[in-house]
Structure formats: structure tokens, C-alpha cells
C-alpha positions as a Markdown table, in Angstrom:
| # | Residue | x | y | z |
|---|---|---|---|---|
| 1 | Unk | 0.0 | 0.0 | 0.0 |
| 2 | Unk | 1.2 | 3.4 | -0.7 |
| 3 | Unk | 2.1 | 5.3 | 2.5 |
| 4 | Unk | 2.1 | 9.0 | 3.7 |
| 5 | Unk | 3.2 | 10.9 | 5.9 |
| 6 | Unk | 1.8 | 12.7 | 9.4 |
| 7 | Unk | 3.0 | 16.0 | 10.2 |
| 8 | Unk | 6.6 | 17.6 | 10.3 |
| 9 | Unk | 8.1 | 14.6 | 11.4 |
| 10 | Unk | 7.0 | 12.2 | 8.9 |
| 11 | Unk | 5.6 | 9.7 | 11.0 |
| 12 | Unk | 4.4 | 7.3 | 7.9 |
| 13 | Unk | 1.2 | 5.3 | 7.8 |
| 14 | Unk | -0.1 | 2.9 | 4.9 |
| 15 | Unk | -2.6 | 5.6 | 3.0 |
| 16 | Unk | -5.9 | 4.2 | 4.4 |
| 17 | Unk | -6.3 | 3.6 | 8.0 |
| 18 | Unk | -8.9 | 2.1 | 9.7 |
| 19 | Unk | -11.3 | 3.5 | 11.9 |
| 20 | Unk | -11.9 | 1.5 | 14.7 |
| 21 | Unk | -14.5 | 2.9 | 16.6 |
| 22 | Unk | -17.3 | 0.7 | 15.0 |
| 23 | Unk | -16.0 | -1.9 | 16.3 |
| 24 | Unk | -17.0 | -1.1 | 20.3 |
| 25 | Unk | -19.5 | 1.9 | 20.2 |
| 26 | Unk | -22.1 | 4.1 | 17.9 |
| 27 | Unk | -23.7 | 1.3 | 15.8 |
| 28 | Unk | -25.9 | -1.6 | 16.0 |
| 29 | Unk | -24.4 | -4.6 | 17.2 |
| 30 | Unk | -20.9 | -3.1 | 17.6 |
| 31 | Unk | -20.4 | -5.2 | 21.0 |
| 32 | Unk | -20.9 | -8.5 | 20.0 |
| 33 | Unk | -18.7 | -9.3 | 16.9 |
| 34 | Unk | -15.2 | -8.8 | 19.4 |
| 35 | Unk | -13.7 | -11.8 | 17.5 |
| 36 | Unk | -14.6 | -11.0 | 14.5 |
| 37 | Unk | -13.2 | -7.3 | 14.7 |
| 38 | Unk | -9.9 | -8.7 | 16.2 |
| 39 | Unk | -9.8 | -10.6 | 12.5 |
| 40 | Unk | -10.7 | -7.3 | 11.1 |
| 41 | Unk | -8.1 | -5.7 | 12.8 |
| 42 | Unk | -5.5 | -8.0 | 11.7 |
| 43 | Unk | -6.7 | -8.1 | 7.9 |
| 44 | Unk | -6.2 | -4.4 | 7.9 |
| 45 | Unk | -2.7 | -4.6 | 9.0 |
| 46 | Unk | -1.8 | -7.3 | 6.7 |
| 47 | Unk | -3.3 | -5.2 | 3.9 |
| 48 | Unk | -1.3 | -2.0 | 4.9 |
| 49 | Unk | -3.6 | -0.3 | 6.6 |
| 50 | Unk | -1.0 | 0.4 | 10.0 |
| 51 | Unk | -3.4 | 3.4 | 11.0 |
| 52 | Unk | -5.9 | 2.3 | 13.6 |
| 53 | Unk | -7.7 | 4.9 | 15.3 |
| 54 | Unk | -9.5 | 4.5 | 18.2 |
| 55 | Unk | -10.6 | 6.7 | 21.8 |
| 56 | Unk | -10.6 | 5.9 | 25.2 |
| 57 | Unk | -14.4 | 6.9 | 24.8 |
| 58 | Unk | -15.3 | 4.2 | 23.2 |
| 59 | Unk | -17.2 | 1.8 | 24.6 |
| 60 | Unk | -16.0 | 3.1 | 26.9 |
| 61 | Unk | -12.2 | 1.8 | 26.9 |
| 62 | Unk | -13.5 | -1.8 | 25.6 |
| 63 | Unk | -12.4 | -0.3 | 22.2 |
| 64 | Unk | -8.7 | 0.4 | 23.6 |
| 65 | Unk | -8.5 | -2.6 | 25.3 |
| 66 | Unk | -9.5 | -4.6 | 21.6 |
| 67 | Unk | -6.6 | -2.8 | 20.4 |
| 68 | Unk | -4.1 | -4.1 | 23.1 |
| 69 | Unk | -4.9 | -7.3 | 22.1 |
| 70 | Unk | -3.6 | -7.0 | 18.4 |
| 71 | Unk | -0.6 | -4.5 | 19.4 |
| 72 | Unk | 0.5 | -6.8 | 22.1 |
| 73 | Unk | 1.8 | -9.5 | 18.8 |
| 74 | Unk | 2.0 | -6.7 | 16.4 |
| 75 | Unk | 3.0 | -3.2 | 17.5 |
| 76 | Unk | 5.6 | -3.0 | 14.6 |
| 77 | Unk | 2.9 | -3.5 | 12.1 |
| 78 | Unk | 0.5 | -0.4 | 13.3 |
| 79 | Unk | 0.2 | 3.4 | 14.0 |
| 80 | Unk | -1.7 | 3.7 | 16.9 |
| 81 | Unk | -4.2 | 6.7 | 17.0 |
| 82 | Unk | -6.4 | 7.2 | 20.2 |
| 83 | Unk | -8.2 | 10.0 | 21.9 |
| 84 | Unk | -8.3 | 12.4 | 25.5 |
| 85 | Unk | -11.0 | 14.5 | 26.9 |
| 86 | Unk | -13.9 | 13.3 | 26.5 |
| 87 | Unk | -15.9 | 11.5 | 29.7 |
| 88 | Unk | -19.2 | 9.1 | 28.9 |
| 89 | Unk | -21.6 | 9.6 | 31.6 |
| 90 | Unk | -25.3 | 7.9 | 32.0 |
| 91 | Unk | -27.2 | 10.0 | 30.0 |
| 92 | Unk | -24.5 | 12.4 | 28.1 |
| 93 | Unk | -20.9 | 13.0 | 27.2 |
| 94 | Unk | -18.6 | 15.6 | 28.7 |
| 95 | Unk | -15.3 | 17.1 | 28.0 |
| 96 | Unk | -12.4 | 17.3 | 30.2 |
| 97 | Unk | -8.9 | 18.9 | 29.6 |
| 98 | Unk | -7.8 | 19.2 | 33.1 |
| 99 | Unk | -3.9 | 19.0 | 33.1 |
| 100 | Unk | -4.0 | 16.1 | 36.1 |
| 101 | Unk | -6.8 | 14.1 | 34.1 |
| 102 | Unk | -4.9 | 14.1 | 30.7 |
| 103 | Unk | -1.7 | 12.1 | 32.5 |
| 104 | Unk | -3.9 | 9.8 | 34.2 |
| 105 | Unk | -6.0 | 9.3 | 31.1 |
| 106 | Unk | -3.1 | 9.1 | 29.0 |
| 107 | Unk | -1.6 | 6.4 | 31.1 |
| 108 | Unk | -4.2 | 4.1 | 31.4 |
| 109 | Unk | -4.8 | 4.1 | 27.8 |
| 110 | Unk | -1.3 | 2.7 | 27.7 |
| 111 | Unk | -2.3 | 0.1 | 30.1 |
| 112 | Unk | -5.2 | -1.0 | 28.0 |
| 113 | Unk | -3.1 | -1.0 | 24.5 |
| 114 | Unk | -0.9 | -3.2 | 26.2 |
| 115 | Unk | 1.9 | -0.5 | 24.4 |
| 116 | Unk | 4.9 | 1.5 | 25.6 |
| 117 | Unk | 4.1 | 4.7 | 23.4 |
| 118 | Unk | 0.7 | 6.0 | 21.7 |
| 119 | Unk | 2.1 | 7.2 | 18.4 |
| 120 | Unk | -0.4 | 10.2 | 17.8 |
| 121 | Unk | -2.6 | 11.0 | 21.0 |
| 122 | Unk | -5.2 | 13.8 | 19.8 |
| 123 | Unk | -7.6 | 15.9 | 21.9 |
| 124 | Unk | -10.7 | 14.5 | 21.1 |
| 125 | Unk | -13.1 | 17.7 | 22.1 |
| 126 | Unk | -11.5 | 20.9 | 23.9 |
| 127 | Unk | -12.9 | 21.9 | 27.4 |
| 128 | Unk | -15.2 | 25.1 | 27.2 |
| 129 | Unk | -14.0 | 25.3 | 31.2 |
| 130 | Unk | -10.0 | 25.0 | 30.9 |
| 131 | Unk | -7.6 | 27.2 | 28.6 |
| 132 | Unk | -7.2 | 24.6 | 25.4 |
| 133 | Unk | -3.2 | 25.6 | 25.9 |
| 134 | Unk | -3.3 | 24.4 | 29.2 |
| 135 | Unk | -4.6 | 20.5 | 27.6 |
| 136 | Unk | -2.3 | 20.9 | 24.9 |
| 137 | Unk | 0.8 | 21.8 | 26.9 |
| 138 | Unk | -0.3 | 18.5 | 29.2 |
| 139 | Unk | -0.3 | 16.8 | 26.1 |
| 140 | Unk | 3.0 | 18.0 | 25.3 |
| 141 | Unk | 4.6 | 16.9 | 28.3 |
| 142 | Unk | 3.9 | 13.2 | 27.7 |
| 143 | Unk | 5.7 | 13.4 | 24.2 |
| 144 | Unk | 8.7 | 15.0 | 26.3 |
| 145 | Unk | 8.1 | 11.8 | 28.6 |
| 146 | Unk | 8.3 | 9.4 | 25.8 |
| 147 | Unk | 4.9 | 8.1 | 26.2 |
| 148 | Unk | 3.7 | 9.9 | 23.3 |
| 149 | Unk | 5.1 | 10.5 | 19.8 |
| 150 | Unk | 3.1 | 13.3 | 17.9 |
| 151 | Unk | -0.4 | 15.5 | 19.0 |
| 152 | Unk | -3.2 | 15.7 | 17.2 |
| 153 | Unk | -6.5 | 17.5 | 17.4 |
| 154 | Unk | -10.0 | 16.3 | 15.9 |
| 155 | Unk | -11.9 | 19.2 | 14.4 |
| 156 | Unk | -15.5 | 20.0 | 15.3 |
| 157 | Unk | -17.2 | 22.5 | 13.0 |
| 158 | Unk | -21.3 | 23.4 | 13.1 |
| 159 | Unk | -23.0 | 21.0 | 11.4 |
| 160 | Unk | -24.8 | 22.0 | 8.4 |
| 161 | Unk | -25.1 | 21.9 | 4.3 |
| 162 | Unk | -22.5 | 21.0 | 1.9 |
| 163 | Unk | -22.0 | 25.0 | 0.7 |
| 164 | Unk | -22.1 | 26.1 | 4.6 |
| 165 | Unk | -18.9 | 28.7 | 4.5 |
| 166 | Unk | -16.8 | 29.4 | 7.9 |
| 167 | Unk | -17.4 | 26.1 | 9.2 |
| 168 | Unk | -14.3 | 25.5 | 10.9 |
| 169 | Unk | -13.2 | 28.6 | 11.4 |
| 170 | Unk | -13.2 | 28.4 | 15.2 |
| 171 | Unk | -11.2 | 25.3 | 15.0 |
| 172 | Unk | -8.2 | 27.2 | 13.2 |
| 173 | Unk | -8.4 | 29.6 | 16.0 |
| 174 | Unk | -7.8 | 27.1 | 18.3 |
| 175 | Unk | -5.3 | 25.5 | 16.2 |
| 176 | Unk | -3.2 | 28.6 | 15.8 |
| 177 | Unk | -3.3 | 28.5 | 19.7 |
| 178 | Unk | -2.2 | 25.4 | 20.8 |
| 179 | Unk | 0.8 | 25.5 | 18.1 |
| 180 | Unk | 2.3 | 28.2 | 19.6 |
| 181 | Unk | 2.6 | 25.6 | 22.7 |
| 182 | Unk | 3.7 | 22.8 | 20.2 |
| 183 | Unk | 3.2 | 21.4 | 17.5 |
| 184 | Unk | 0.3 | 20.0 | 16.1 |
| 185 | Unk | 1.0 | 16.8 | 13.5 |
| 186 | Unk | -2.7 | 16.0 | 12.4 |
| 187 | Unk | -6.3 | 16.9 | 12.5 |
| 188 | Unk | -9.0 | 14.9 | 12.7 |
| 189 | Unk | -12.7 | 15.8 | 11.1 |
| 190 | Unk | -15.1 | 14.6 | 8.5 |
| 191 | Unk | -14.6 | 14.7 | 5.3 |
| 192 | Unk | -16.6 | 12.8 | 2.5 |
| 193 | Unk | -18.3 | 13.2 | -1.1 |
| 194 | Unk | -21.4 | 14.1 | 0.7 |
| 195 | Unk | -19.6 | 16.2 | 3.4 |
| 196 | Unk | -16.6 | 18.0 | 1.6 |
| 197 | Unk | -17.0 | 21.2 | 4.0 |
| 198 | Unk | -13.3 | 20.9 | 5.5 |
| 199 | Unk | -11.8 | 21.5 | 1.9 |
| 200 | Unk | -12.8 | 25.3 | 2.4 |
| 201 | Unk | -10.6 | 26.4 | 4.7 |
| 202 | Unk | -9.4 | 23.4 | 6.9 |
| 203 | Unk | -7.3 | 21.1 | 4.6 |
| 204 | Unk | -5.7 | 23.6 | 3.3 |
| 205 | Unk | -4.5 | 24.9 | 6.2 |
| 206 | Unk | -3.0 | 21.6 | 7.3 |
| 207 | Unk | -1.8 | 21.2 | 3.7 |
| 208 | Unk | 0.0 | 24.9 | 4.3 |
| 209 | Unk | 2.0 | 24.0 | 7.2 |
| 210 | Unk | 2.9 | 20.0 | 7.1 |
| 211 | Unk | -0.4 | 18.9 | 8.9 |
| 212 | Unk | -1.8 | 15.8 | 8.5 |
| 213 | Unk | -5.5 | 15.4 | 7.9 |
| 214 | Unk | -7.0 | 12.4 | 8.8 |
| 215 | Unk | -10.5 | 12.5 | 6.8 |
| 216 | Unk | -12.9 | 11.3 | 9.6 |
| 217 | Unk | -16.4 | 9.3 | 7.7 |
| 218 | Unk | -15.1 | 9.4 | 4.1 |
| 219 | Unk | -17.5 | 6.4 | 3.6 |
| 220 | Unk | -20.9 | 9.1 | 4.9 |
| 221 | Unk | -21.3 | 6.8 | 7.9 |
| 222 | Unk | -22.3 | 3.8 | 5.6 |
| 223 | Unk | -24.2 | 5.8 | 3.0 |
| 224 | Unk | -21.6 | 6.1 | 0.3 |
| 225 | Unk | -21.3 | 2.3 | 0.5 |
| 226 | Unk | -24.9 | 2.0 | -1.4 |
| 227 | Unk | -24.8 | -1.3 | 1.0 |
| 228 | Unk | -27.6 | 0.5 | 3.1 |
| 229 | Unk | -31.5 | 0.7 | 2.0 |
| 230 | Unk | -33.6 | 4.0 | 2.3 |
| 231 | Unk | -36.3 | 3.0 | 4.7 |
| 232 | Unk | -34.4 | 0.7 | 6.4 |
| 233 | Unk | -34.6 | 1.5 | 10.3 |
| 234 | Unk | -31.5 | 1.7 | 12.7 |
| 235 | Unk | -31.1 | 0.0 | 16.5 |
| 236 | Unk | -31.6 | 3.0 | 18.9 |
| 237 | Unk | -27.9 | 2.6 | 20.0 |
| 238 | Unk | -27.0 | 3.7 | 16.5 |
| 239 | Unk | -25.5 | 7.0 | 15.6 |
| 240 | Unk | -27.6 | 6.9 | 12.7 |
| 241 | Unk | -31.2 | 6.6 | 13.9 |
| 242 | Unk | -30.4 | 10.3 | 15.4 |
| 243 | Unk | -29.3 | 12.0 | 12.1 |
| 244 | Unk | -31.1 | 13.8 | 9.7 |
| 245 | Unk | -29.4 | 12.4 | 6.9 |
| 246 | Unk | -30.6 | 8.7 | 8.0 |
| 247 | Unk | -34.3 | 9.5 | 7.5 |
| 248 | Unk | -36.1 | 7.4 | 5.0 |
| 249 | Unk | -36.9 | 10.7 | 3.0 |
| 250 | Unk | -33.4 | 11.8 | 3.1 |
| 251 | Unk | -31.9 | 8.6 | 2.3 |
| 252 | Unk | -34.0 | 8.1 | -0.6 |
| 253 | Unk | -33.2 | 12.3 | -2.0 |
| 254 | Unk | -29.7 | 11.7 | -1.6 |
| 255 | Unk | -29.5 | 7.9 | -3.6 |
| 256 | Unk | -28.3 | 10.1 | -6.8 |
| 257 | Unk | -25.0 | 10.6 | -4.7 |
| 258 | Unk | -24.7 | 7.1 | -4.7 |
| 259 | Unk | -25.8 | 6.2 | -8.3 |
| 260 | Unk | -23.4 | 8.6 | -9.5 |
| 261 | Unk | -20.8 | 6.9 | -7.8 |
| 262 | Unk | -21.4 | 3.7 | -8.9 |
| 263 | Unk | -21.4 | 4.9 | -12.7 |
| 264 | Unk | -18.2 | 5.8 | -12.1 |
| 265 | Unk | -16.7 | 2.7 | -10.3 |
| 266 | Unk | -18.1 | 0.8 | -13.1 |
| 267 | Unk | -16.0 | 2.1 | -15.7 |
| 268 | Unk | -12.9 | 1.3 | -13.7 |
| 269 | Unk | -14.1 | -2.6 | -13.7 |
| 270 | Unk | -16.9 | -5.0 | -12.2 |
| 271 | Unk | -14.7 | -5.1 | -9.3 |
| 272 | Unk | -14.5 | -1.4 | -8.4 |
| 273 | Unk | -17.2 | -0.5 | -5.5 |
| 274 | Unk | -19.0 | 2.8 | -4.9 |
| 275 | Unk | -17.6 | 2.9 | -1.9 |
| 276 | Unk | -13.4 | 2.6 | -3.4 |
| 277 | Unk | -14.3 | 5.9 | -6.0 |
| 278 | Unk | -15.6 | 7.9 | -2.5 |
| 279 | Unk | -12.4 | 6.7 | -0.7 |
| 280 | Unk | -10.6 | 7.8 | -3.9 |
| 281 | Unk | -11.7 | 10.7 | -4.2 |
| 282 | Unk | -10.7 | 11.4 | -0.5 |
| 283 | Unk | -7.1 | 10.2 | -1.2 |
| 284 | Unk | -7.1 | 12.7 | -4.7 |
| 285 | Unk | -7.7 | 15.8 | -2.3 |
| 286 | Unk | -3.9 | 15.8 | -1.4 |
| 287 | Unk | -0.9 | 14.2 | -0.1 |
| 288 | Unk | -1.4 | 14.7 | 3.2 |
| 289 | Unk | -5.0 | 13.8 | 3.6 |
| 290 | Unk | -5.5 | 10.1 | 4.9 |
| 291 | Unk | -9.1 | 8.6 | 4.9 |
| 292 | Unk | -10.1 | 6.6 | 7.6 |
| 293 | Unk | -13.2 | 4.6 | 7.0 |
| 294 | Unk | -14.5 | 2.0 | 9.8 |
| 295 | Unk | -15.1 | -0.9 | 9.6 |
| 296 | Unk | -15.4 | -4.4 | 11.7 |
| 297 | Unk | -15.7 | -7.1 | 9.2 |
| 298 | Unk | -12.5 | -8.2 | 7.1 |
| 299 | Unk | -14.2 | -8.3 | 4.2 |
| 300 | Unk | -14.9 | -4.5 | 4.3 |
| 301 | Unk | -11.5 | -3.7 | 5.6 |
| 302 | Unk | -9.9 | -5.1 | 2.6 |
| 303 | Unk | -12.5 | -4.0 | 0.3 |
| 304 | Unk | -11.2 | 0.2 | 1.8 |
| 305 | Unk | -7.7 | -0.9 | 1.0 |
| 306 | Unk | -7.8 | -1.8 | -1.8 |
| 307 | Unk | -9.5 | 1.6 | -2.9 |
| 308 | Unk | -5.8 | 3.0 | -2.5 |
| 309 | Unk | -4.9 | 1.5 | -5.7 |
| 310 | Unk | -8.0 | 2.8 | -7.8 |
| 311 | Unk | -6.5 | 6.3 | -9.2 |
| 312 | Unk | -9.5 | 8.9 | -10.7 |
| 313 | Unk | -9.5 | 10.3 | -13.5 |
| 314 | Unk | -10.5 | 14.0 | -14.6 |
| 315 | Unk | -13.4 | 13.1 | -15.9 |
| 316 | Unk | -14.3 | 11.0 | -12.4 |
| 317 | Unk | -13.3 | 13.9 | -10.3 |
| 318 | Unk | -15.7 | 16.8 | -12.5 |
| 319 | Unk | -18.5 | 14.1 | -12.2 |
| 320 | Unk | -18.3 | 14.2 | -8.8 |
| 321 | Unk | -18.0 | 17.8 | -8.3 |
| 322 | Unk | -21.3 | 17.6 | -9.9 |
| 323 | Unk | -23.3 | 15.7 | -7.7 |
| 324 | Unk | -25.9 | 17.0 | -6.3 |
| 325 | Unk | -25.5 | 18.4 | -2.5 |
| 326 | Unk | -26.2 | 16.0 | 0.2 |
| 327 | Unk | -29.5 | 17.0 | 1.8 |
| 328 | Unk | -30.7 | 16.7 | 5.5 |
| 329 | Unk | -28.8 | 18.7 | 7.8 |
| 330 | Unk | -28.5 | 19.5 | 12.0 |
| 331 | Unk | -29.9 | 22.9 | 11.2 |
């Protein structure tokens, strides 16, 4: 698999990760196939796919501690990715960026990956109720300790449409913060055919200054896959039941997204999915950008890989650009 490279210091990483939260937390039945995402796991590393990115949050930590079990015969093979500051609580989910709870939270992570070292530990939400420099220089001290390699931050922007301008405007604030403290080496936040808002103004400020960006969704949470009926319903533990986009009226006004997708895989081959072309397309948005699609099945984890040998042409790329905008929105 081709591989690319992380921030300034060129941590590399096979080109398509894997996103592991699926696997533990925010969709139906994601607790009882544990065996059969530790065969997952292992088919993405044996593909190339060395990214795995998970959070202490989910599950919570039975998603960490699923990891530890592959990294304790494999830690050469992967990049670990995981998460601080967020807190899962009965009913809701809080942030926390206190100084004292980022090194405790940072080494029981650890503990639960069974590692040494977390290779990219990002801030998974800032805390409206703590200076974000104060987290970040936290999180700079355990790279100084050797327990971390590289920070990253995952990006929230308001949700809304596809043309929605600004929308991660406050996260580059933030960002041109906490690099003044140290170094950011990735970014984190969706970023899909039907939700290409971070190529505004966000990628290209990683792409500017050596950032990696780790496209968060590329597959639209399922949807881009065209594996998923309009109508169909969702468990209530699943992300999806909650989202606009997931109604059966929205999921049947935005099927053109998909057929348009699938007219383009099929001149690349029988073979070629509708899900490859929209994982394509993410990896044609520039060198740095690295999709991370979940998965918990093997057969879909080699399925995402093997979109990083699928190359688009112009003619794919303008048909794209001319779908019609994703509808159903959090406004």
C-alpha cells in the first residue's frame, strides 16, 4: 500500500487507515462481533492499513482494550491513533482537559493498549471550562516523557449543508493557539463526497504548514457504500437513527449521490465499488490527507484498501464535483 506521511516529522502510515471505533461503540451490534473485529483488525494490517484509530471513549475503553490485544503480537505493524477528553456519563458525554486528568487518562490508555508509546494521542473535544493551551501543553509533556510520539486535534465544525462557508473557522483559531505551545501533527474531522465542507478552509491549512489530515467518515457513515436501503430502520444505540441524513426521506433524496458513484466505479471494472471511488476521491484531495473509513468485518477492511490502488480520473473527479449536494442537515 502506498504510504504517507503525518505532520513535520514524517511519522508514515499505509494511506488508508482504519477506523476502529465501529468496532466497540455508535452502531448496532458493535459489542458482539469482538472476534470478528480482532480478524478485522488484523486483515487491515496485513493489507497496509497500519493506521488504527480508536478513543478511550469508546465503549468506553472496551475499544482500547481490543486494540491491546492485536498491538501486544503486532505493535511494529500499526500506528496507533487514540483520543483524550472526552468523559461518557449515564445520559450524556462531557469534555475534560484538566492538566492532572490528561496524564492519568493518557496512562491508562497505555495500560489498555498493552503499548509503551501512543504514536499520535489527539484531543478529542477541547474543554469550554479549561484554557485549550493548558490541555495541549499537558499533552505536550507526555511526548517530552516518551509516552507519546506526535499530538493531534480532531476538528469540530457546526453542522450544516454541503455549501455552509466558515465552518471550521473556530477550529483554526484554536489550532493557531495550541501551536504556539507545540506542534500540532494531524487533524481529525469529517470529510466525504457528501460532506466536503473541511476543503474550504481546513485542509488547506494543514496542507500549508505540514499537517496531516485524517479525513474522519469518508464512507458518509455507511451511505456512500450503497450497501444500506432507504427506509431501512436503525437499533436505537445507533449514531444513525439520530441523524437527519438517515431518515427514510433523506436517504432516498440523496440515492443520486450514490448512483453517480457507482457509474463511475463501473468504468474502472466490475470489481471497483462505490464505496473505493468515494475513498478515492478522498485520497485525490492531497498528499497529506488520509481517509479513515471504519469498519469491523474483514471483508470491508480489505475492500477500503484496496481503494488506495483505484486512481480517478478527470473526468471521475468533474462528475463528482457535480453531484448533487447532500441533503438533511443538524440545522
Amino acid at each position: 500500500m502506498e504510504r504517507r506521511t503525518i505532520g513535520a516529522g514524517a511519522l508514515e502510515v499505509g494511506a488508508v487507515g482504519l477506523g476502529c471505533m465501529p468496532m466497540s461503540w455508535g452502531y448496532s451490534g458493535s459489542r458482539q462481533r469482538g472476534d470478528e473485529s480482532l480478524r478485522a483488525v488484523h486483515r487491515a494490517l496485513d493489507e497496509g492499513s497500519s493506521l488504527l484509530d480508536t478513543a478511550d471513549m469508546y465503549g468506553p475503553f472496551t475499544n482500547e482494550l481490543l486494540m491491546g490485544r492485536v498491538l501486544k503480537e503486532r505493535r511494529g505493524d500499526a500506528f496507533v491513533s487514540t483520543k483524550v477528553g472526552l468523559l461518557v456519563g449515564d445520559q450524556h458525554i462531557v469534555a475534560n482537559g484538566r492538566p492532572g486528568y490528561v496524564r492519568r487518562a493518557c496512562d491508562a490508555s497505555l495500560r489498555r493498549l498493552q503499548t509503551d508509546v501512543i504514536d499520535l494521542y489527539q484531543l478529542h473535544r477541547a474543554d469550554p471550562e479549561v484554557p485549550v493551551e493548558e490541555t495541549w501543553g499537558a499533552m505536550a509533556e507526555l511526548v517530552r516523557a516518551g509516552k507519546v510520539r506526535a499530538l493531534g486535534l480532531c476538528a469540530v465544525g457546526a453542522r450544516g449543508g454541503r455549501r455552509s462557508g466558515g465552518l471550521y473557522d473556530g477550529t483554526i483559531r484554536q489550532l493557531r493557539r495550541i501551536q504556539q505551545v507545540f506542534p500540532v501533527s494531524a487533524v481529525e474531522a469529517e470529510l466525504s463526497v457528501w460532506s466536503p465542507e473541511a476543503l474550504e478552509t481546513l485542509v488547506p491549512w494543514c496542507a500549508s504548514r505540514g499537517v496531516g489530515f485524517l479525513a474522519a467518515m469518508p464512507l458518509g457513515n455507511g451511505f456512500l457504500t450503497g450497501t444500506l436501503t432507504p427506509g431501512q430502520g436503525f437499533e436505537p444505540d445507533d449514531m444513525r437513527a439520530r441523524h437527519p441524513r438517515f431518515t427514510a426521506e433523506m436517504m432516498a433524496a440523496n440515492q443520486p449521490i450514490v448512483v453517480g458513484l457507482r457509474r463511475i466505479a463501473a468504468r474502472h471494472g466490475a470489481a471497483v465499488t462505490a464505496a473505493q471511488v468515494a475513498l478515492a476521491w478522498v485520497l485525490a484531495q492531497g498528499p497529506g490527507v488520509i481517509p479513515v473509513p471504519g469498519a469491523k468485518r474483514q471483508r470491508w477492511v480489505a475492500e477500503n484498501a484496496a481503494a488506495c490502488g483505484l486512481r480517478l480520473t478527470a473526468r471521475d473527479l468533474a462528475e463528482v464535483a457535480e453531484l448533487p449536494a447532500a441533503r438533511g442537515s443538524w440545522d
